[in-house]
C-alpha positions as CSV (number, residue, x, y, z in Angstrom):
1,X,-100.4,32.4,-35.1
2,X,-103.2,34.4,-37.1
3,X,-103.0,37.2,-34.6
4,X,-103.9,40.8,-36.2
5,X,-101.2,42.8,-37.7
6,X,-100.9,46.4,-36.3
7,X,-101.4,49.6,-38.4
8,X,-98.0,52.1,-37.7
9,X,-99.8,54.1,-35.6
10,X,-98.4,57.4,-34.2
11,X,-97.2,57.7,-30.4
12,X,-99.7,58.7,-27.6
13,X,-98.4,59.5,-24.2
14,X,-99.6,57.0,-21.7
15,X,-98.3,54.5,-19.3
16,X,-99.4,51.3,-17.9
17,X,-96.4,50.5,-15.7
18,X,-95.8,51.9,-12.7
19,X,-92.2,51.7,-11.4
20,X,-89.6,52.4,-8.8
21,X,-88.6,56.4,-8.3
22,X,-84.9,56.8,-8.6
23,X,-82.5,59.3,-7.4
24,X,-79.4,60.5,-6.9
25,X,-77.4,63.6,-6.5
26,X,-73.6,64.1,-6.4
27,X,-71.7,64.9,-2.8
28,X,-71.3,68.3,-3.4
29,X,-75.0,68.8,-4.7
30,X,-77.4,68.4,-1.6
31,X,-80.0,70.8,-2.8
32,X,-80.3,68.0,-5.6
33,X,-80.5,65.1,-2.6
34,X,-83.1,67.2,-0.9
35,X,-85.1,66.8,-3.3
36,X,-84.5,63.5,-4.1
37,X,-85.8,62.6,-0.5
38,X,-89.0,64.8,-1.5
39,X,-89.9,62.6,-4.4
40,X,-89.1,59.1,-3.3
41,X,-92.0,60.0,-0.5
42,X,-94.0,61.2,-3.0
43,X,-94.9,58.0,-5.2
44,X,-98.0,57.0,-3.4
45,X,-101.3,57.2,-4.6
46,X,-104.7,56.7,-3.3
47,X,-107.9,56.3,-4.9
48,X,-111.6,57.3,-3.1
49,X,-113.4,55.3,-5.6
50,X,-115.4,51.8,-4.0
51,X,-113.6,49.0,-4.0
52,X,-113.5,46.3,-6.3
53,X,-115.2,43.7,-3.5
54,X,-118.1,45.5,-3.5
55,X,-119.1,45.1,-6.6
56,X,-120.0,41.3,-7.3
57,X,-120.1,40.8,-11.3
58,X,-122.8,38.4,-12.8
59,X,-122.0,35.0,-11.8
60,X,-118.3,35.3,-11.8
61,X,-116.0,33.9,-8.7
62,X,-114.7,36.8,-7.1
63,X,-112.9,36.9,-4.1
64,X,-112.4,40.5,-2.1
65,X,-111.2,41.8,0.8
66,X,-108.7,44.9,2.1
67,X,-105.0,43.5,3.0
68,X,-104.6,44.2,6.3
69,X,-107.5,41.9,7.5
70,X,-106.8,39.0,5.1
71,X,-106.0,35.9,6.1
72,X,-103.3,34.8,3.9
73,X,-101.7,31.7,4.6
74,X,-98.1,30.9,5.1
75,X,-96.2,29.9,1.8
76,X,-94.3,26.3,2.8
77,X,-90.6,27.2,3.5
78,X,-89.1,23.9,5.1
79,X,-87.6,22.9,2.1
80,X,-83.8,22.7,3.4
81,X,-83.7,18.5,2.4
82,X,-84.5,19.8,-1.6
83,X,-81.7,20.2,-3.9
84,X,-80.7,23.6,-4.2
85,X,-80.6,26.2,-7.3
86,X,-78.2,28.4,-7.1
87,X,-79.5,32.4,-6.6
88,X,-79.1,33.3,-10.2
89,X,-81.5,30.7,-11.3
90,X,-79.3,29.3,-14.0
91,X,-80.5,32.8,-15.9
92,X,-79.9,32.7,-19.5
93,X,-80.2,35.6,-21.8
94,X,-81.0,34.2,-25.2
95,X,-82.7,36.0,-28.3
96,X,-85.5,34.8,-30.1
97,X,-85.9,34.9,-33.7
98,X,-89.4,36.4,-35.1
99,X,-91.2,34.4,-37.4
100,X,-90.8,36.1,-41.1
101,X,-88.0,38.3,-40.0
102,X,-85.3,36.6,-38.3
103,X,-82.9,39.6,-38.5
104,X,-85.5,41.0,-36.1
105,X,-84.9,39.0,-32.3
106,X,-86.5,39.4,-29.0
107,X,-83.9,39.5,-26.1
108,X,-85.4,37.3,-23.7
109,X,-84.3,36.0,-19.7
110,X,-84.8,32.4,-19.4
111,X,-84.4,31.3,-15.6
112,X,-84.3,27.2,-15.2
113,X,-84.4,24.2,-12.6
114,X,-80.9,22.1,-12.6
115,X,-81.3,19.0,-14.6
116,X,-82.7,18.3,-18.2
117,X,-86.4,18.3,-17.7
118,X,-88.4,18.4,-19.6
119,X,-90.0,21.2,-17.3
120,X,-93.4,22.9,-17.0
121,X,-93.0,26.8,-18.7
122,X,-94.8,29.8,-17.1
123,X,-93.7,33.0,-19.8
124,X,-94.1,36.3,-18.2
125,X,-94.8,39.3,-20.2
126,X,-93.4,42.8,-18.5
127,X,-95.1,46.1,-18.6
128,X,-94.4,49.7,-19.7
129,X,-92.7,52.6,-18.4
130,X,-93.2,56.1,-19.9
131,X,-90.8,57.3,-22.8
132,X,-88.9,55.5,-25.2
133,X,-89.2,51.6,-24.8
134,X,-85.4,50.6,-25.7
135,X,-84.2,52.9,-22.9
136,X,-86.7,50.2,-20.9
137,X,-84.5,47.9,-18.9
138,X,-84.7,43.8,-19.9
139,X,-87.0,42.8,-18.3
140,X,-85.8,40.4,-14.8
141,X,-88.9,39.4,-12.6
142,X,-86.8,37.5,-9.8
143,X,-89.4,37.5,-7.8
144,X,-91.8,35.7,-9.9
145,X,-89.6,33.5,-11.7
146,X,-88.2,32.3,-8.1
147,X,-91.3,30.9,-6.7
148,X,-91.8,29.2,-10.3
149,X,-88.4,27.5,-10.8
150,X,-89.3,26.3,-6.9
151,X,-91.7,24.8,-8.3
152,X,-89.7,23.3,-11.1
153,X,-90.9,25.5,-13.9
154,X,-88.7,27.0,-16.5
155,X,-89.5,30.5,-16.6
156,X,-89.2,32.8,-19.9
157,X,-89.1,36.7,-19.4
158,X,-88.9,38.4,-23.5
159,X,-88.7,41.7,-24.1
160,X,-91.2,42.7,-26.7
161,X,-90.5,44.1,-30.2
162,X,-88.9,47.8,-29.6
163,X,-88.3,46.7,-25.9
164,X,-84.6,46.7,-23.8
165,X,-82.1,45.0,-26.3
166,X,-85.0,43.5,-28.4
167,X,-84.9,44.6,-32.6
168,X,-87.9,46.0,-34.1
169,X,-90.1,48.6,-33.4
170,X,-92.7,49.3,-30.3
171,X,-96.4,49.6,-32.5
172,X,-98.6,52.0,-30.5
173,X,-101.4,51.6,-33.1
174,X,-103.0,55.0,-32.4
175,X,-106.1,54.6,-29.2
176,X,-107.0,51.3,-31.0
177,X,-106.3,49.4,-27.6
178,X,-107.5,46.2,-28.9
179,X,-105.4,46.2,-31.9
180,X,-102.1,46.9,-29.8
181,X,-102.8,44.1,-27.4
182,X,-102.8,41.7,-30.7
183,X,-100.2,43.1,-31.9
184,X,-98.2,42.8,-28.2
185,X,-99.5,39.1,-28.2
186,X,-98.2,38.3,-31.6
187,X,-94.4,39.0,-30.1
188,X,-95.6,36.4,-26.8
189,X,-96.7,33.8,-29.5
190,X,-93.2,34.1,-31.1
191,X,-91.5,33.0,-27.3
192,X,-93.8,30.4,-26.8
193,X,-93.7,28.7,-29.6
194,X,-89.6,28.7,-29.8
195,X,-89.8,28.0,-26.2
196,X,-91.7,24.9,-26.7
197,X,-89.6,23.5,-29.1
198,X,-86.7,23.6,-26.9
199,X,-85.8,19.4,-25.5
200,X,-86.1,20.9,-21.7
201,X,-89.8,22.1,-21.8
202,X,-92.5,19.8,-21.5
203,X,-94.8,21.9,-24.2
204,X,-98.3,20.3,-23.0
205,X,-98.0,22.5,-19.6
206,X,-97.2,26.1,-20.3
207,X,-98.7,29.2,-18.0
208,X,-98.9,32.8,-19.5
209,X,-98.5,35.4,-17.6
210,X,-98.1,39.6,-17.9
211,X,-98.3,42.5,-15.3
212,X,-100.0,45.9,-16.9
213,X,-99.6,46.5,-20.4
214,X,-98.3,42.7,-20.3
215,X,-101.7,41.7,-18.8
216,X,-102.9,43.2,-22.0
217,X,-100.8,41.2,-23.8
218,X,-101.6,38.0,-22.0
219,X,-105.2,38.1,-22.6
220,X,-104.8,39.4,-25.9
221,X,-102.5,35.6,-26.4
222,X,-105.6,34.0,-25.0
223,X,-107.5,34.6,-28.2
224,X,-105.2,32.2,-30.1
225,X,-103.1,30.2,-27.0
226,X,-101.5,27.6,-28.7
227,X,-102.6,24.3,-27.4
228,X,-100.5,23.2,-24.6
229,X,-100.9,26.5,-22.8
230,X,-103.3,25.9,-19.9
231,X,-103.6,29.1,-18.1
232,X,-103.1,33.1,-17.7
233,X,-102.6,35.1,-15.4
234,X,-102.8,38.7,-15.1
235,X,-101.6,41.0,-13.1
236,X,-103.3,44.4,-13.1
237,X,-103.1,44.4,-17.1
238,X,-104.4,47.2,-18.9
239,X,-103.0,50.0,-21.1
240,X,-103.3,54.0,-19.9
241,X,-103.4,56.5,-22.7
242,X,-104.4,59.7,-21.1
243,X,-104.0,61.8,-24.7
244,X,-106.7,59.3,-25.8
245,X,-110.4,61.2,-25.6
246,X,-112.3,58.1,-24.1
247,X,-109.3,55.5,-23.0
248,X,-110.9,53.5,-20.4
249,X,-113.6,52.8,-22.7
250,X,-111.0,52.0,-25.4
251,X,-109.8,49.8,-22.9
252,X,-112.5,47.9,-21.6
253,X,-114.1,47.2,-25.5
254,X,-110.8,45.5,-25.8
255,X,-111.0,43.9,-22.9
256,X,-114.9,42.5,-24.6
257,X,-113.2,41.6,-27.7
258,X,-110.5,39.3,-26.1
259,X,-113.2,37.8,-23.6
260,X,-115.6,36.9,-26.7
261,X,-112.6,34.9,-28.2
262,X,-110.9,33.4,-24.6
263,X,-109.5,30.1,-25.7
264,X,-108.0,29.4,-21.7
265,X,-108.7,29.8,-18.3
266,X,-107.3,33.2,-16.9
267,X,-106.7,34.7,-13.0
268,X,-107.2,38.5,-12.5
269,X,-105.2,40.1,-9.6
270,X,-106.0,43.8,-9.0
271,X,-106.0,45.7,-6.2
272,X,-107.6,48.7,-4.6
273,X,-105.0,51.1,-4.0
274,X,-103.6,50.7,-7.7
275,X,-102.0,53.7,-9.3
276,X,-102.9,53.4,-13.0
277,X,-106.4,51.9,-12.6
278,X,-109.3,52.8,-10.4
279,X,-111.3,49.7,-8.9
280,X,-114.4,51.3,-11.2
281,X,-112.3,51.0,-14.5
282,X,-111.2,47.3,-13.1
283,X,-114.3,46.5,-12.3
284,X,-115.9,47.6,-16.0
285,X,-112.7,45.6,-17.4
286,X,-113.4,42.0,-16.2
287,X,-117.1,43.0,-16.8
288,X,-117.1,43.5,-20.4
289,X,-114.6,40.2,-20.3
290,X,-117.0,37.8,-18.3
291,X,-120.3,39.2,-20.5
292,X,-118.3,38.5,-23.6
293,X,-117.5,34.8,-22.3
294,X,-120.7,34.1,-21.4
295,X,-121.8,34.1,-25.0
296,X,-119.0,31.8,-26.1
297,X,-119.4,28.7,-25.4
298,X,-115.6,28.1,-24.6
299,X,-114.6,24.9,-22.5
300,X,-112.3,25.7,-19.6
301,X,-112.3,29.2,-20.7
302,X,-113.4,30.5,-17.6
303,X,-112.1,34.0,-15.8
304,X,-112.1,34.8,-12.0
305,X,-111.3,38.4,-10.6
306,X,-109.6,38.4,-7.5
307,X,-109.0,41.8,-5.0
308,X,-106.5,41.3,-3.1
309,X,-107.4,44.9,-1.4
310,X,-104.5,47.4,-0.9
311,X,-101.1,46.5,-1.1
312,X,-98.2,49.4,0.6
313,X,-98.5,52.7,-1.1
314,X,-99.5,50.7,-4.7
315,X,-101.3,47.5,-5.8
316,X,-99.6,48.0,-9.0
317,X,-96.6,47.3,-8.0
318,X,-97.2,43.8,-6.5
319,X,-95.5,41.6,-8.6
320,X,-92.4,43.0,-8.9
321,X,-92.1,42.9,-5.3
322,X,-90.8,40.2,-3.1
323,X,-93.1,41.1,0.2
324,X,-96.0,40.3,-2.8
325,X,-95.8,37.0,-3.6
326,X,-97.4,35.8,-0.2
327,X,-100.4,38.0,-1.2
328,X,-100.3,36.6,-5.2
329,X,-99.3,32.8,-4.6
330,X,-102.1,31.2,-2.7
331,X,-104.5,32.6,-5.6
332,X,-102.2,31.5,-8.2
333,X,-101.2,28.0,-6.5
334,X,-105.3,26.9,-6.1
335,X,-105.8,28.6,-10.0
336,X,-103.1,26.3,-11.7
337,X,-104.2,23.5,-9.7
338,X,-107.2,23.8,-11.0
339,X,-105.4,23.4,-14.2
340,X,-104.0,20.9,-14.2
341,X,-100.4,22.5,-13.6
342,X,-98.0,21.0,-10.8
343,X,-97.8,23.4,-7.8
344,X,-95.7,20.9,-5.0
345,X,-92.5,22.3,-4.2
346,X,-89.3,20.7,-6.0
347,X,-86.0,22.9,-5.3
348,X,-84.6,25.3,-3.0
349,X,-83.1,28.3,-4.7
350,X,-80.4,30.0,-2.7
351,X,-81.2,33.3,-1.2
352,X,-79.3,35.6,0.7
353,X,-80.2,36.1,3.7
354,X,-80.5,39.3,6.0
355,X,-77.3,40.3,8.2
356,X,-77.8,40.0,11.4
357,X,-78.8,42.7,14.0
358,X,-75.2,43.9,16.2
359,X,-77.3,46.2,18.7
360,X,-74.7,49.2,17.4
361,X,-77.8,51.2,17.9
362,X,-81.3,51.7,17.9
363,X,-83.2,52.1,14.3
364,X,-84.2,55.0,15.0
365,X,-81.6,57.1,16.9
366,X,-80.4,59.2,14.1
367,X,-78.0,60.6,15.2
368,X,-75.9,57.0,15.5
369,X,-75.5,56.9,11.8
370,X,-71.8,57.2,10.9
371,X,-70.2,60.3,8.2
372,X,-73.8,61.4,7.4
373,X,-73.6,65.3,7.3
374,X,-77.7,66.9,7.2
375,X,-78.6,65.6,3.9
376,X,-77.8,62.4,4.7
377,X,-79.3,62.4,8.2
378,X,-82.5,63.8,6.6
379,X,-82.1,60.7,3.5
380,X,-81.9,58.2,6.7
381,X,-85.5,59.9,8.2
382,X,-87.3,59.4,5.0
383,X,-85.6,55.5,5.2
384,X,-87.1,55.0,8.6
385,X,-90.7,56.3,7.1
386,X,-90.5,53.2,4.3
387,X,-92.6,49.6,4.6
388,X,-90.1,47.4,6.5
389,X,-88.9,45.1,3.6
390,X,-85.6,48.1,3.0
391,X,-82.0,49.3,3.8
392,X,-79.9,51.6,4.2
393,X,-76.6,51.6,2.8
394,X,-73.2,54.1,4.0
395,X,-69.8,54.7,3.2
396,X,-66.6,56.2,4.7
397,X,-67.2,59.7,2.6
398,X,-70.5,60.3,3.7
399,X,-72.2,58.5,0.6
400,X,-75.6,56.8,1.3
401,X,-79.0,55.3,-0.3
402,X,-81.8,53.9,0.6
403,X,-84.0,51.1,-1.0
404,X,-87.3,49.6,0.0
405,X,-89.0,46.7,-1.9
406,X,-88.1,45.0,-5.2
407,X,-86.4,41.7,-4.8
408,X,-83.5,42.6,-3.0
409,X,-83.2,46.1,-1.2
410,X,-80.3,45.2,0.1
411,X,-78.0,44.8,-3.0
412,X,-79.7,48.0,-4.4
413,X,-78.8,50.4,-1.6
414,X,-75.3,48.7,-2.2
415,X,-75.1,49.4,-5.5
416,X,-76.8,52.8,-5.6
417,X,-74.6,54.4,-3.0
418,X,-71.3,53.0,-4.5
419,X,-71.9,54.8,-7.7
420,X,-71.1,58.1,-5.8
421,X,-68.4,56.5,-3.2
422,X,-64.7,55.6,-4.2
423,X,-65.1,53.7,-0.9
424,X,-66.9,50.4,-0.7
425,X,-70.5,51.0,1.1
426,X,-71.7,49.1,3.6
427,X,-75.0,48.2,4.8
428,X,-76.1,50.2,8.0
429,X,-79.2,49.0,8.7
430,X,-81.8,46.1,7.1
431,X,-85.9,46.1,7.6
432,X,-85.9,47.1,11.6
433,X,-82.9,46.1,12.5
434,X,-79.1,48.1,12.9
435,X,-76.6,45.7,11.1
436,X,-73.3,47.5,11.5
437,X,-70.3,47.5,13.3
438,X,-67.1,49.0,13.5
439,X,-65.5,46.3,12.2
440,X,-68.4,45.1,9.5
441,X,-66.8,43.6,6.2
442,X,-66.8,45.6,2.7
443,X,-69.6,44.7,1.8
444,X,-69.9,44.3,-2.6
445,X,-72.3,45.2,-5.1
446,X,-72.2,41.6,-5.9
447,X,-73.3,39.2,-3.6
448,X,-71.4,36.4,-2.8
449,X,-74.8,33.7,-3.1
450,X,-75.0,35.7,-6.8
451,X,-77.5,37.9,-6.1
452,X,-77.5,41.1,-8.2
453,X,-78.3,44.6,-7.6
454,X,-80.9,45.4,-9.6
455,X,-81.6,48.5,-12.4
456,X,-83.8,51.2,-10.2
457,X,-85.7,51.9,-12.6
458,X,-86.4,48.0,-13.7
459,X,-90.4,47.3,-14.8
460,X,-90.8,44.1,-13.4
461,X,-89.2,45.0,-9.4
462,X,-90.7,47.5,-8.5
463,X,-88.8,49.4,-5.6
464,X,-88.6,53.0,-3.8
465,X,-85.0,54.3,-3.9
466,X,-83.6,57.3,-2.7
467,X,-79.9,58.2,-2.5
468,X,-76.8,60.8,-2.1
């Protein structure tokens, strides 16, 4: 790949992630948990600005519309006669040698159908949280990667250069926007084309795919896709740099540059309520994109902007969330068709499900949950207040955390609340629904189906956690 080398550049301040609020406090700290509860019901954001349906954008297809009156329709879920994957995917974590360095390696989640293929590959590229990358956890979209290896894909999550366990060094390349996307791009060339090489990947049918400063990335790739990719997909890509005089301009230029020189077809999902870009700024994004397409005569090369209106208290946070995938996949399915990509459902991958209700009390009586003292009855309020996909988590000492989102709330408000207990915690109550009992078994921080808690502060599951 011939994609352009970055400058060193110095750091600018600026996100284009957002992520999950974390917090904890110690037992005999509650002014700390107070707090806590203050900010994890702080994280949303709203925006005044028009939304991104009313603005229709040259000839473009562009579908629009606010959440809660669209008519989504029901993912297929009667798939009990397929063989079944087991919960963990068959995850892999591999590194991947860079091309001219191979000192330098980019650690890199590979999640995989049973059987030796060769499979379809969809690579997802993650986003980026504020501060220093390598404190950024490895990136682990279940969600996404779930409905792909359904589907029989192999999916491929690396961490970019300076990124979680990854060597080298994050590039910011000064307010040069464009140039950093190449430079991002060059790393996503690296795991495709080791990807492709490997005897289980069927190299002719490969997705690319990237939430925020990975959509950057993604469309950056598109410039030079090798030729067995197909399509991309982004996910409310961009890159913020507020200490940048001009940044959304810097932004959407780049955005021009990539469109003039779009090798594939590419899906934009953004929505109205997102925290990092106002529907304007989206808008004036796929705008310079689609104008810069139009004089390029690119086969197949086409774009189409979808809003898929609010989603919770952030659109940014969609596909890191489990509740989002009914909202993303019926875009994405009808896209890859398109494509040429298979979409028919192949495997069952095992899930754990929800415990059941026990009618121990009512959600909402407070006062029912056990060895809370004030803190902890105030932490179980702000739970109640939270989107229904969540849980609430308790032990004997009085420990407690709550979760909402993500992939699996449940084994987070586990795992979160046992890091201040010495006594196993135990699931009190899950979405709108009390789940304990007197006698309710201990429950552990690892699943029996192999589901894992997940990192709080992970930038691909994005989650709301609050604990004691």
């Amino acid at each position: 790949m011939a994609f352009r080398k970055l400058l060193t550049g110095w750091a600018v301040a600026g996100t284009a992630c957002v992520l999950s609020v974390a917090h904890a406090a110690s037992l005999s700290d509650p002014a700390v948990a107070t707090g806590a509860q203050a900010s994890a019901s702080s994280i949303s954001a709203t925006h005044a600005s028009t939304p991104l349906g009313a603005a229709h954008i040259l000839s473009a297809p562009f579908a629009s519309g606010p959440l809660g009156s669209a008519n989504v329709p029901r993912i297929a879920l009667d798939d009990a006669y397929l063989p079944v994957v087991r919960a963990d995917m068959n995850e892999q974590i591999i590194h991947i040698p860079v091309a001219g360095d191979p000192s330098v390696t980019l650690e890199t989640t590979v999640y995989r159908p049973d059987g030796p293929g060769p499979f379809p590959m969809v690579v997802f590229n993650h986003g980026k949280i504020p501060g220093d990358p390598r404190m950024q956890p490895r990136s682990d979209p279940v969600s996404f990667a779930r409905e792909f290896v359904r589907r029989g894909y192999v999916v491929v999550a690396p961490n970019r250069q300076g990124f979680a366990g990854s060597g080298g060094t994050y590039q910011q390349d000064g307010c040069d926007v464009a140039s950093n996307g190449l430079g991002q791009a060059a790393d996503v060339a690296t795991a495709v084309d080791y990807m492709a090489k490997q005897p289980y990947v069927d190299a002719t049918h490969i997705v690319v795919a990237g939430t925020s400063h990975g959509g950057l990335a993604t469309m950056a790739y598109g410039t030079e896709a090798a030729h067995g990719v197909r399509a991309l997909i982004n996910f409310s890509g961009g890159l913020r740099q507020d200490a940048c005089t001009g940044w959304q301009n810097n932004l959407t230029e780049a955005f021009g540059d990539y469109g003039a020189r779009a090798r594939v077809a590419s899906l934009w999902l953004y929505g109205d309520n997102d925290s990092v870009w106002t529907p304007d700024l989206v808008t004036r994004m796929y705008a310079a994109f689609h104008t810069a397409q139009l004089g390029e005569a690119q086969p197949g090369a086409g774009a189409k902007l979808v809003d898929f209106g609010a989603y919770k208290n952030d659109a940014h946070r969609l596909v890191g969330d489990r509740d989002g995938v009914k909202i993303w996949w019926p875009k994405v399915e009808a896209f890859l068709a398109n494509q040429g990509m298979p979409t028919a459902v192949e495997y069952r991958v095992a899930t754990q499900a929800a415990p059941r209700a026990t009618g121990y009390a009512s959600i909402d009586t407070v006062a029912a949950v056990p060895f809370l003292d004030q803190a902890g009855r105030d932490g179980y309020r702000n739970f109640l207040k939270q989107y229904p996909s969540r849980a609430f988590a308790v032990s004997d000492s009085g420990a407690w955390s709550w979760a909402e989102g993500g992939d699996n709330p449940m084994a987070v408000a586990i795992a979160n609340c046992q890091q201040h207990s010495s006594d196993p915690c135990r699931l009190y109550a899950v979405n709108s629904n009390v789940v304990w009992s007197n006698d309710t078994a201990t429950a552990q921080s690892d699943n029996a189906d192999g589901s894992r808690a997940v990192a709080a502060d992970s930038a691909d599951d994005s989650h709301s956690l609050a604990s004691r």
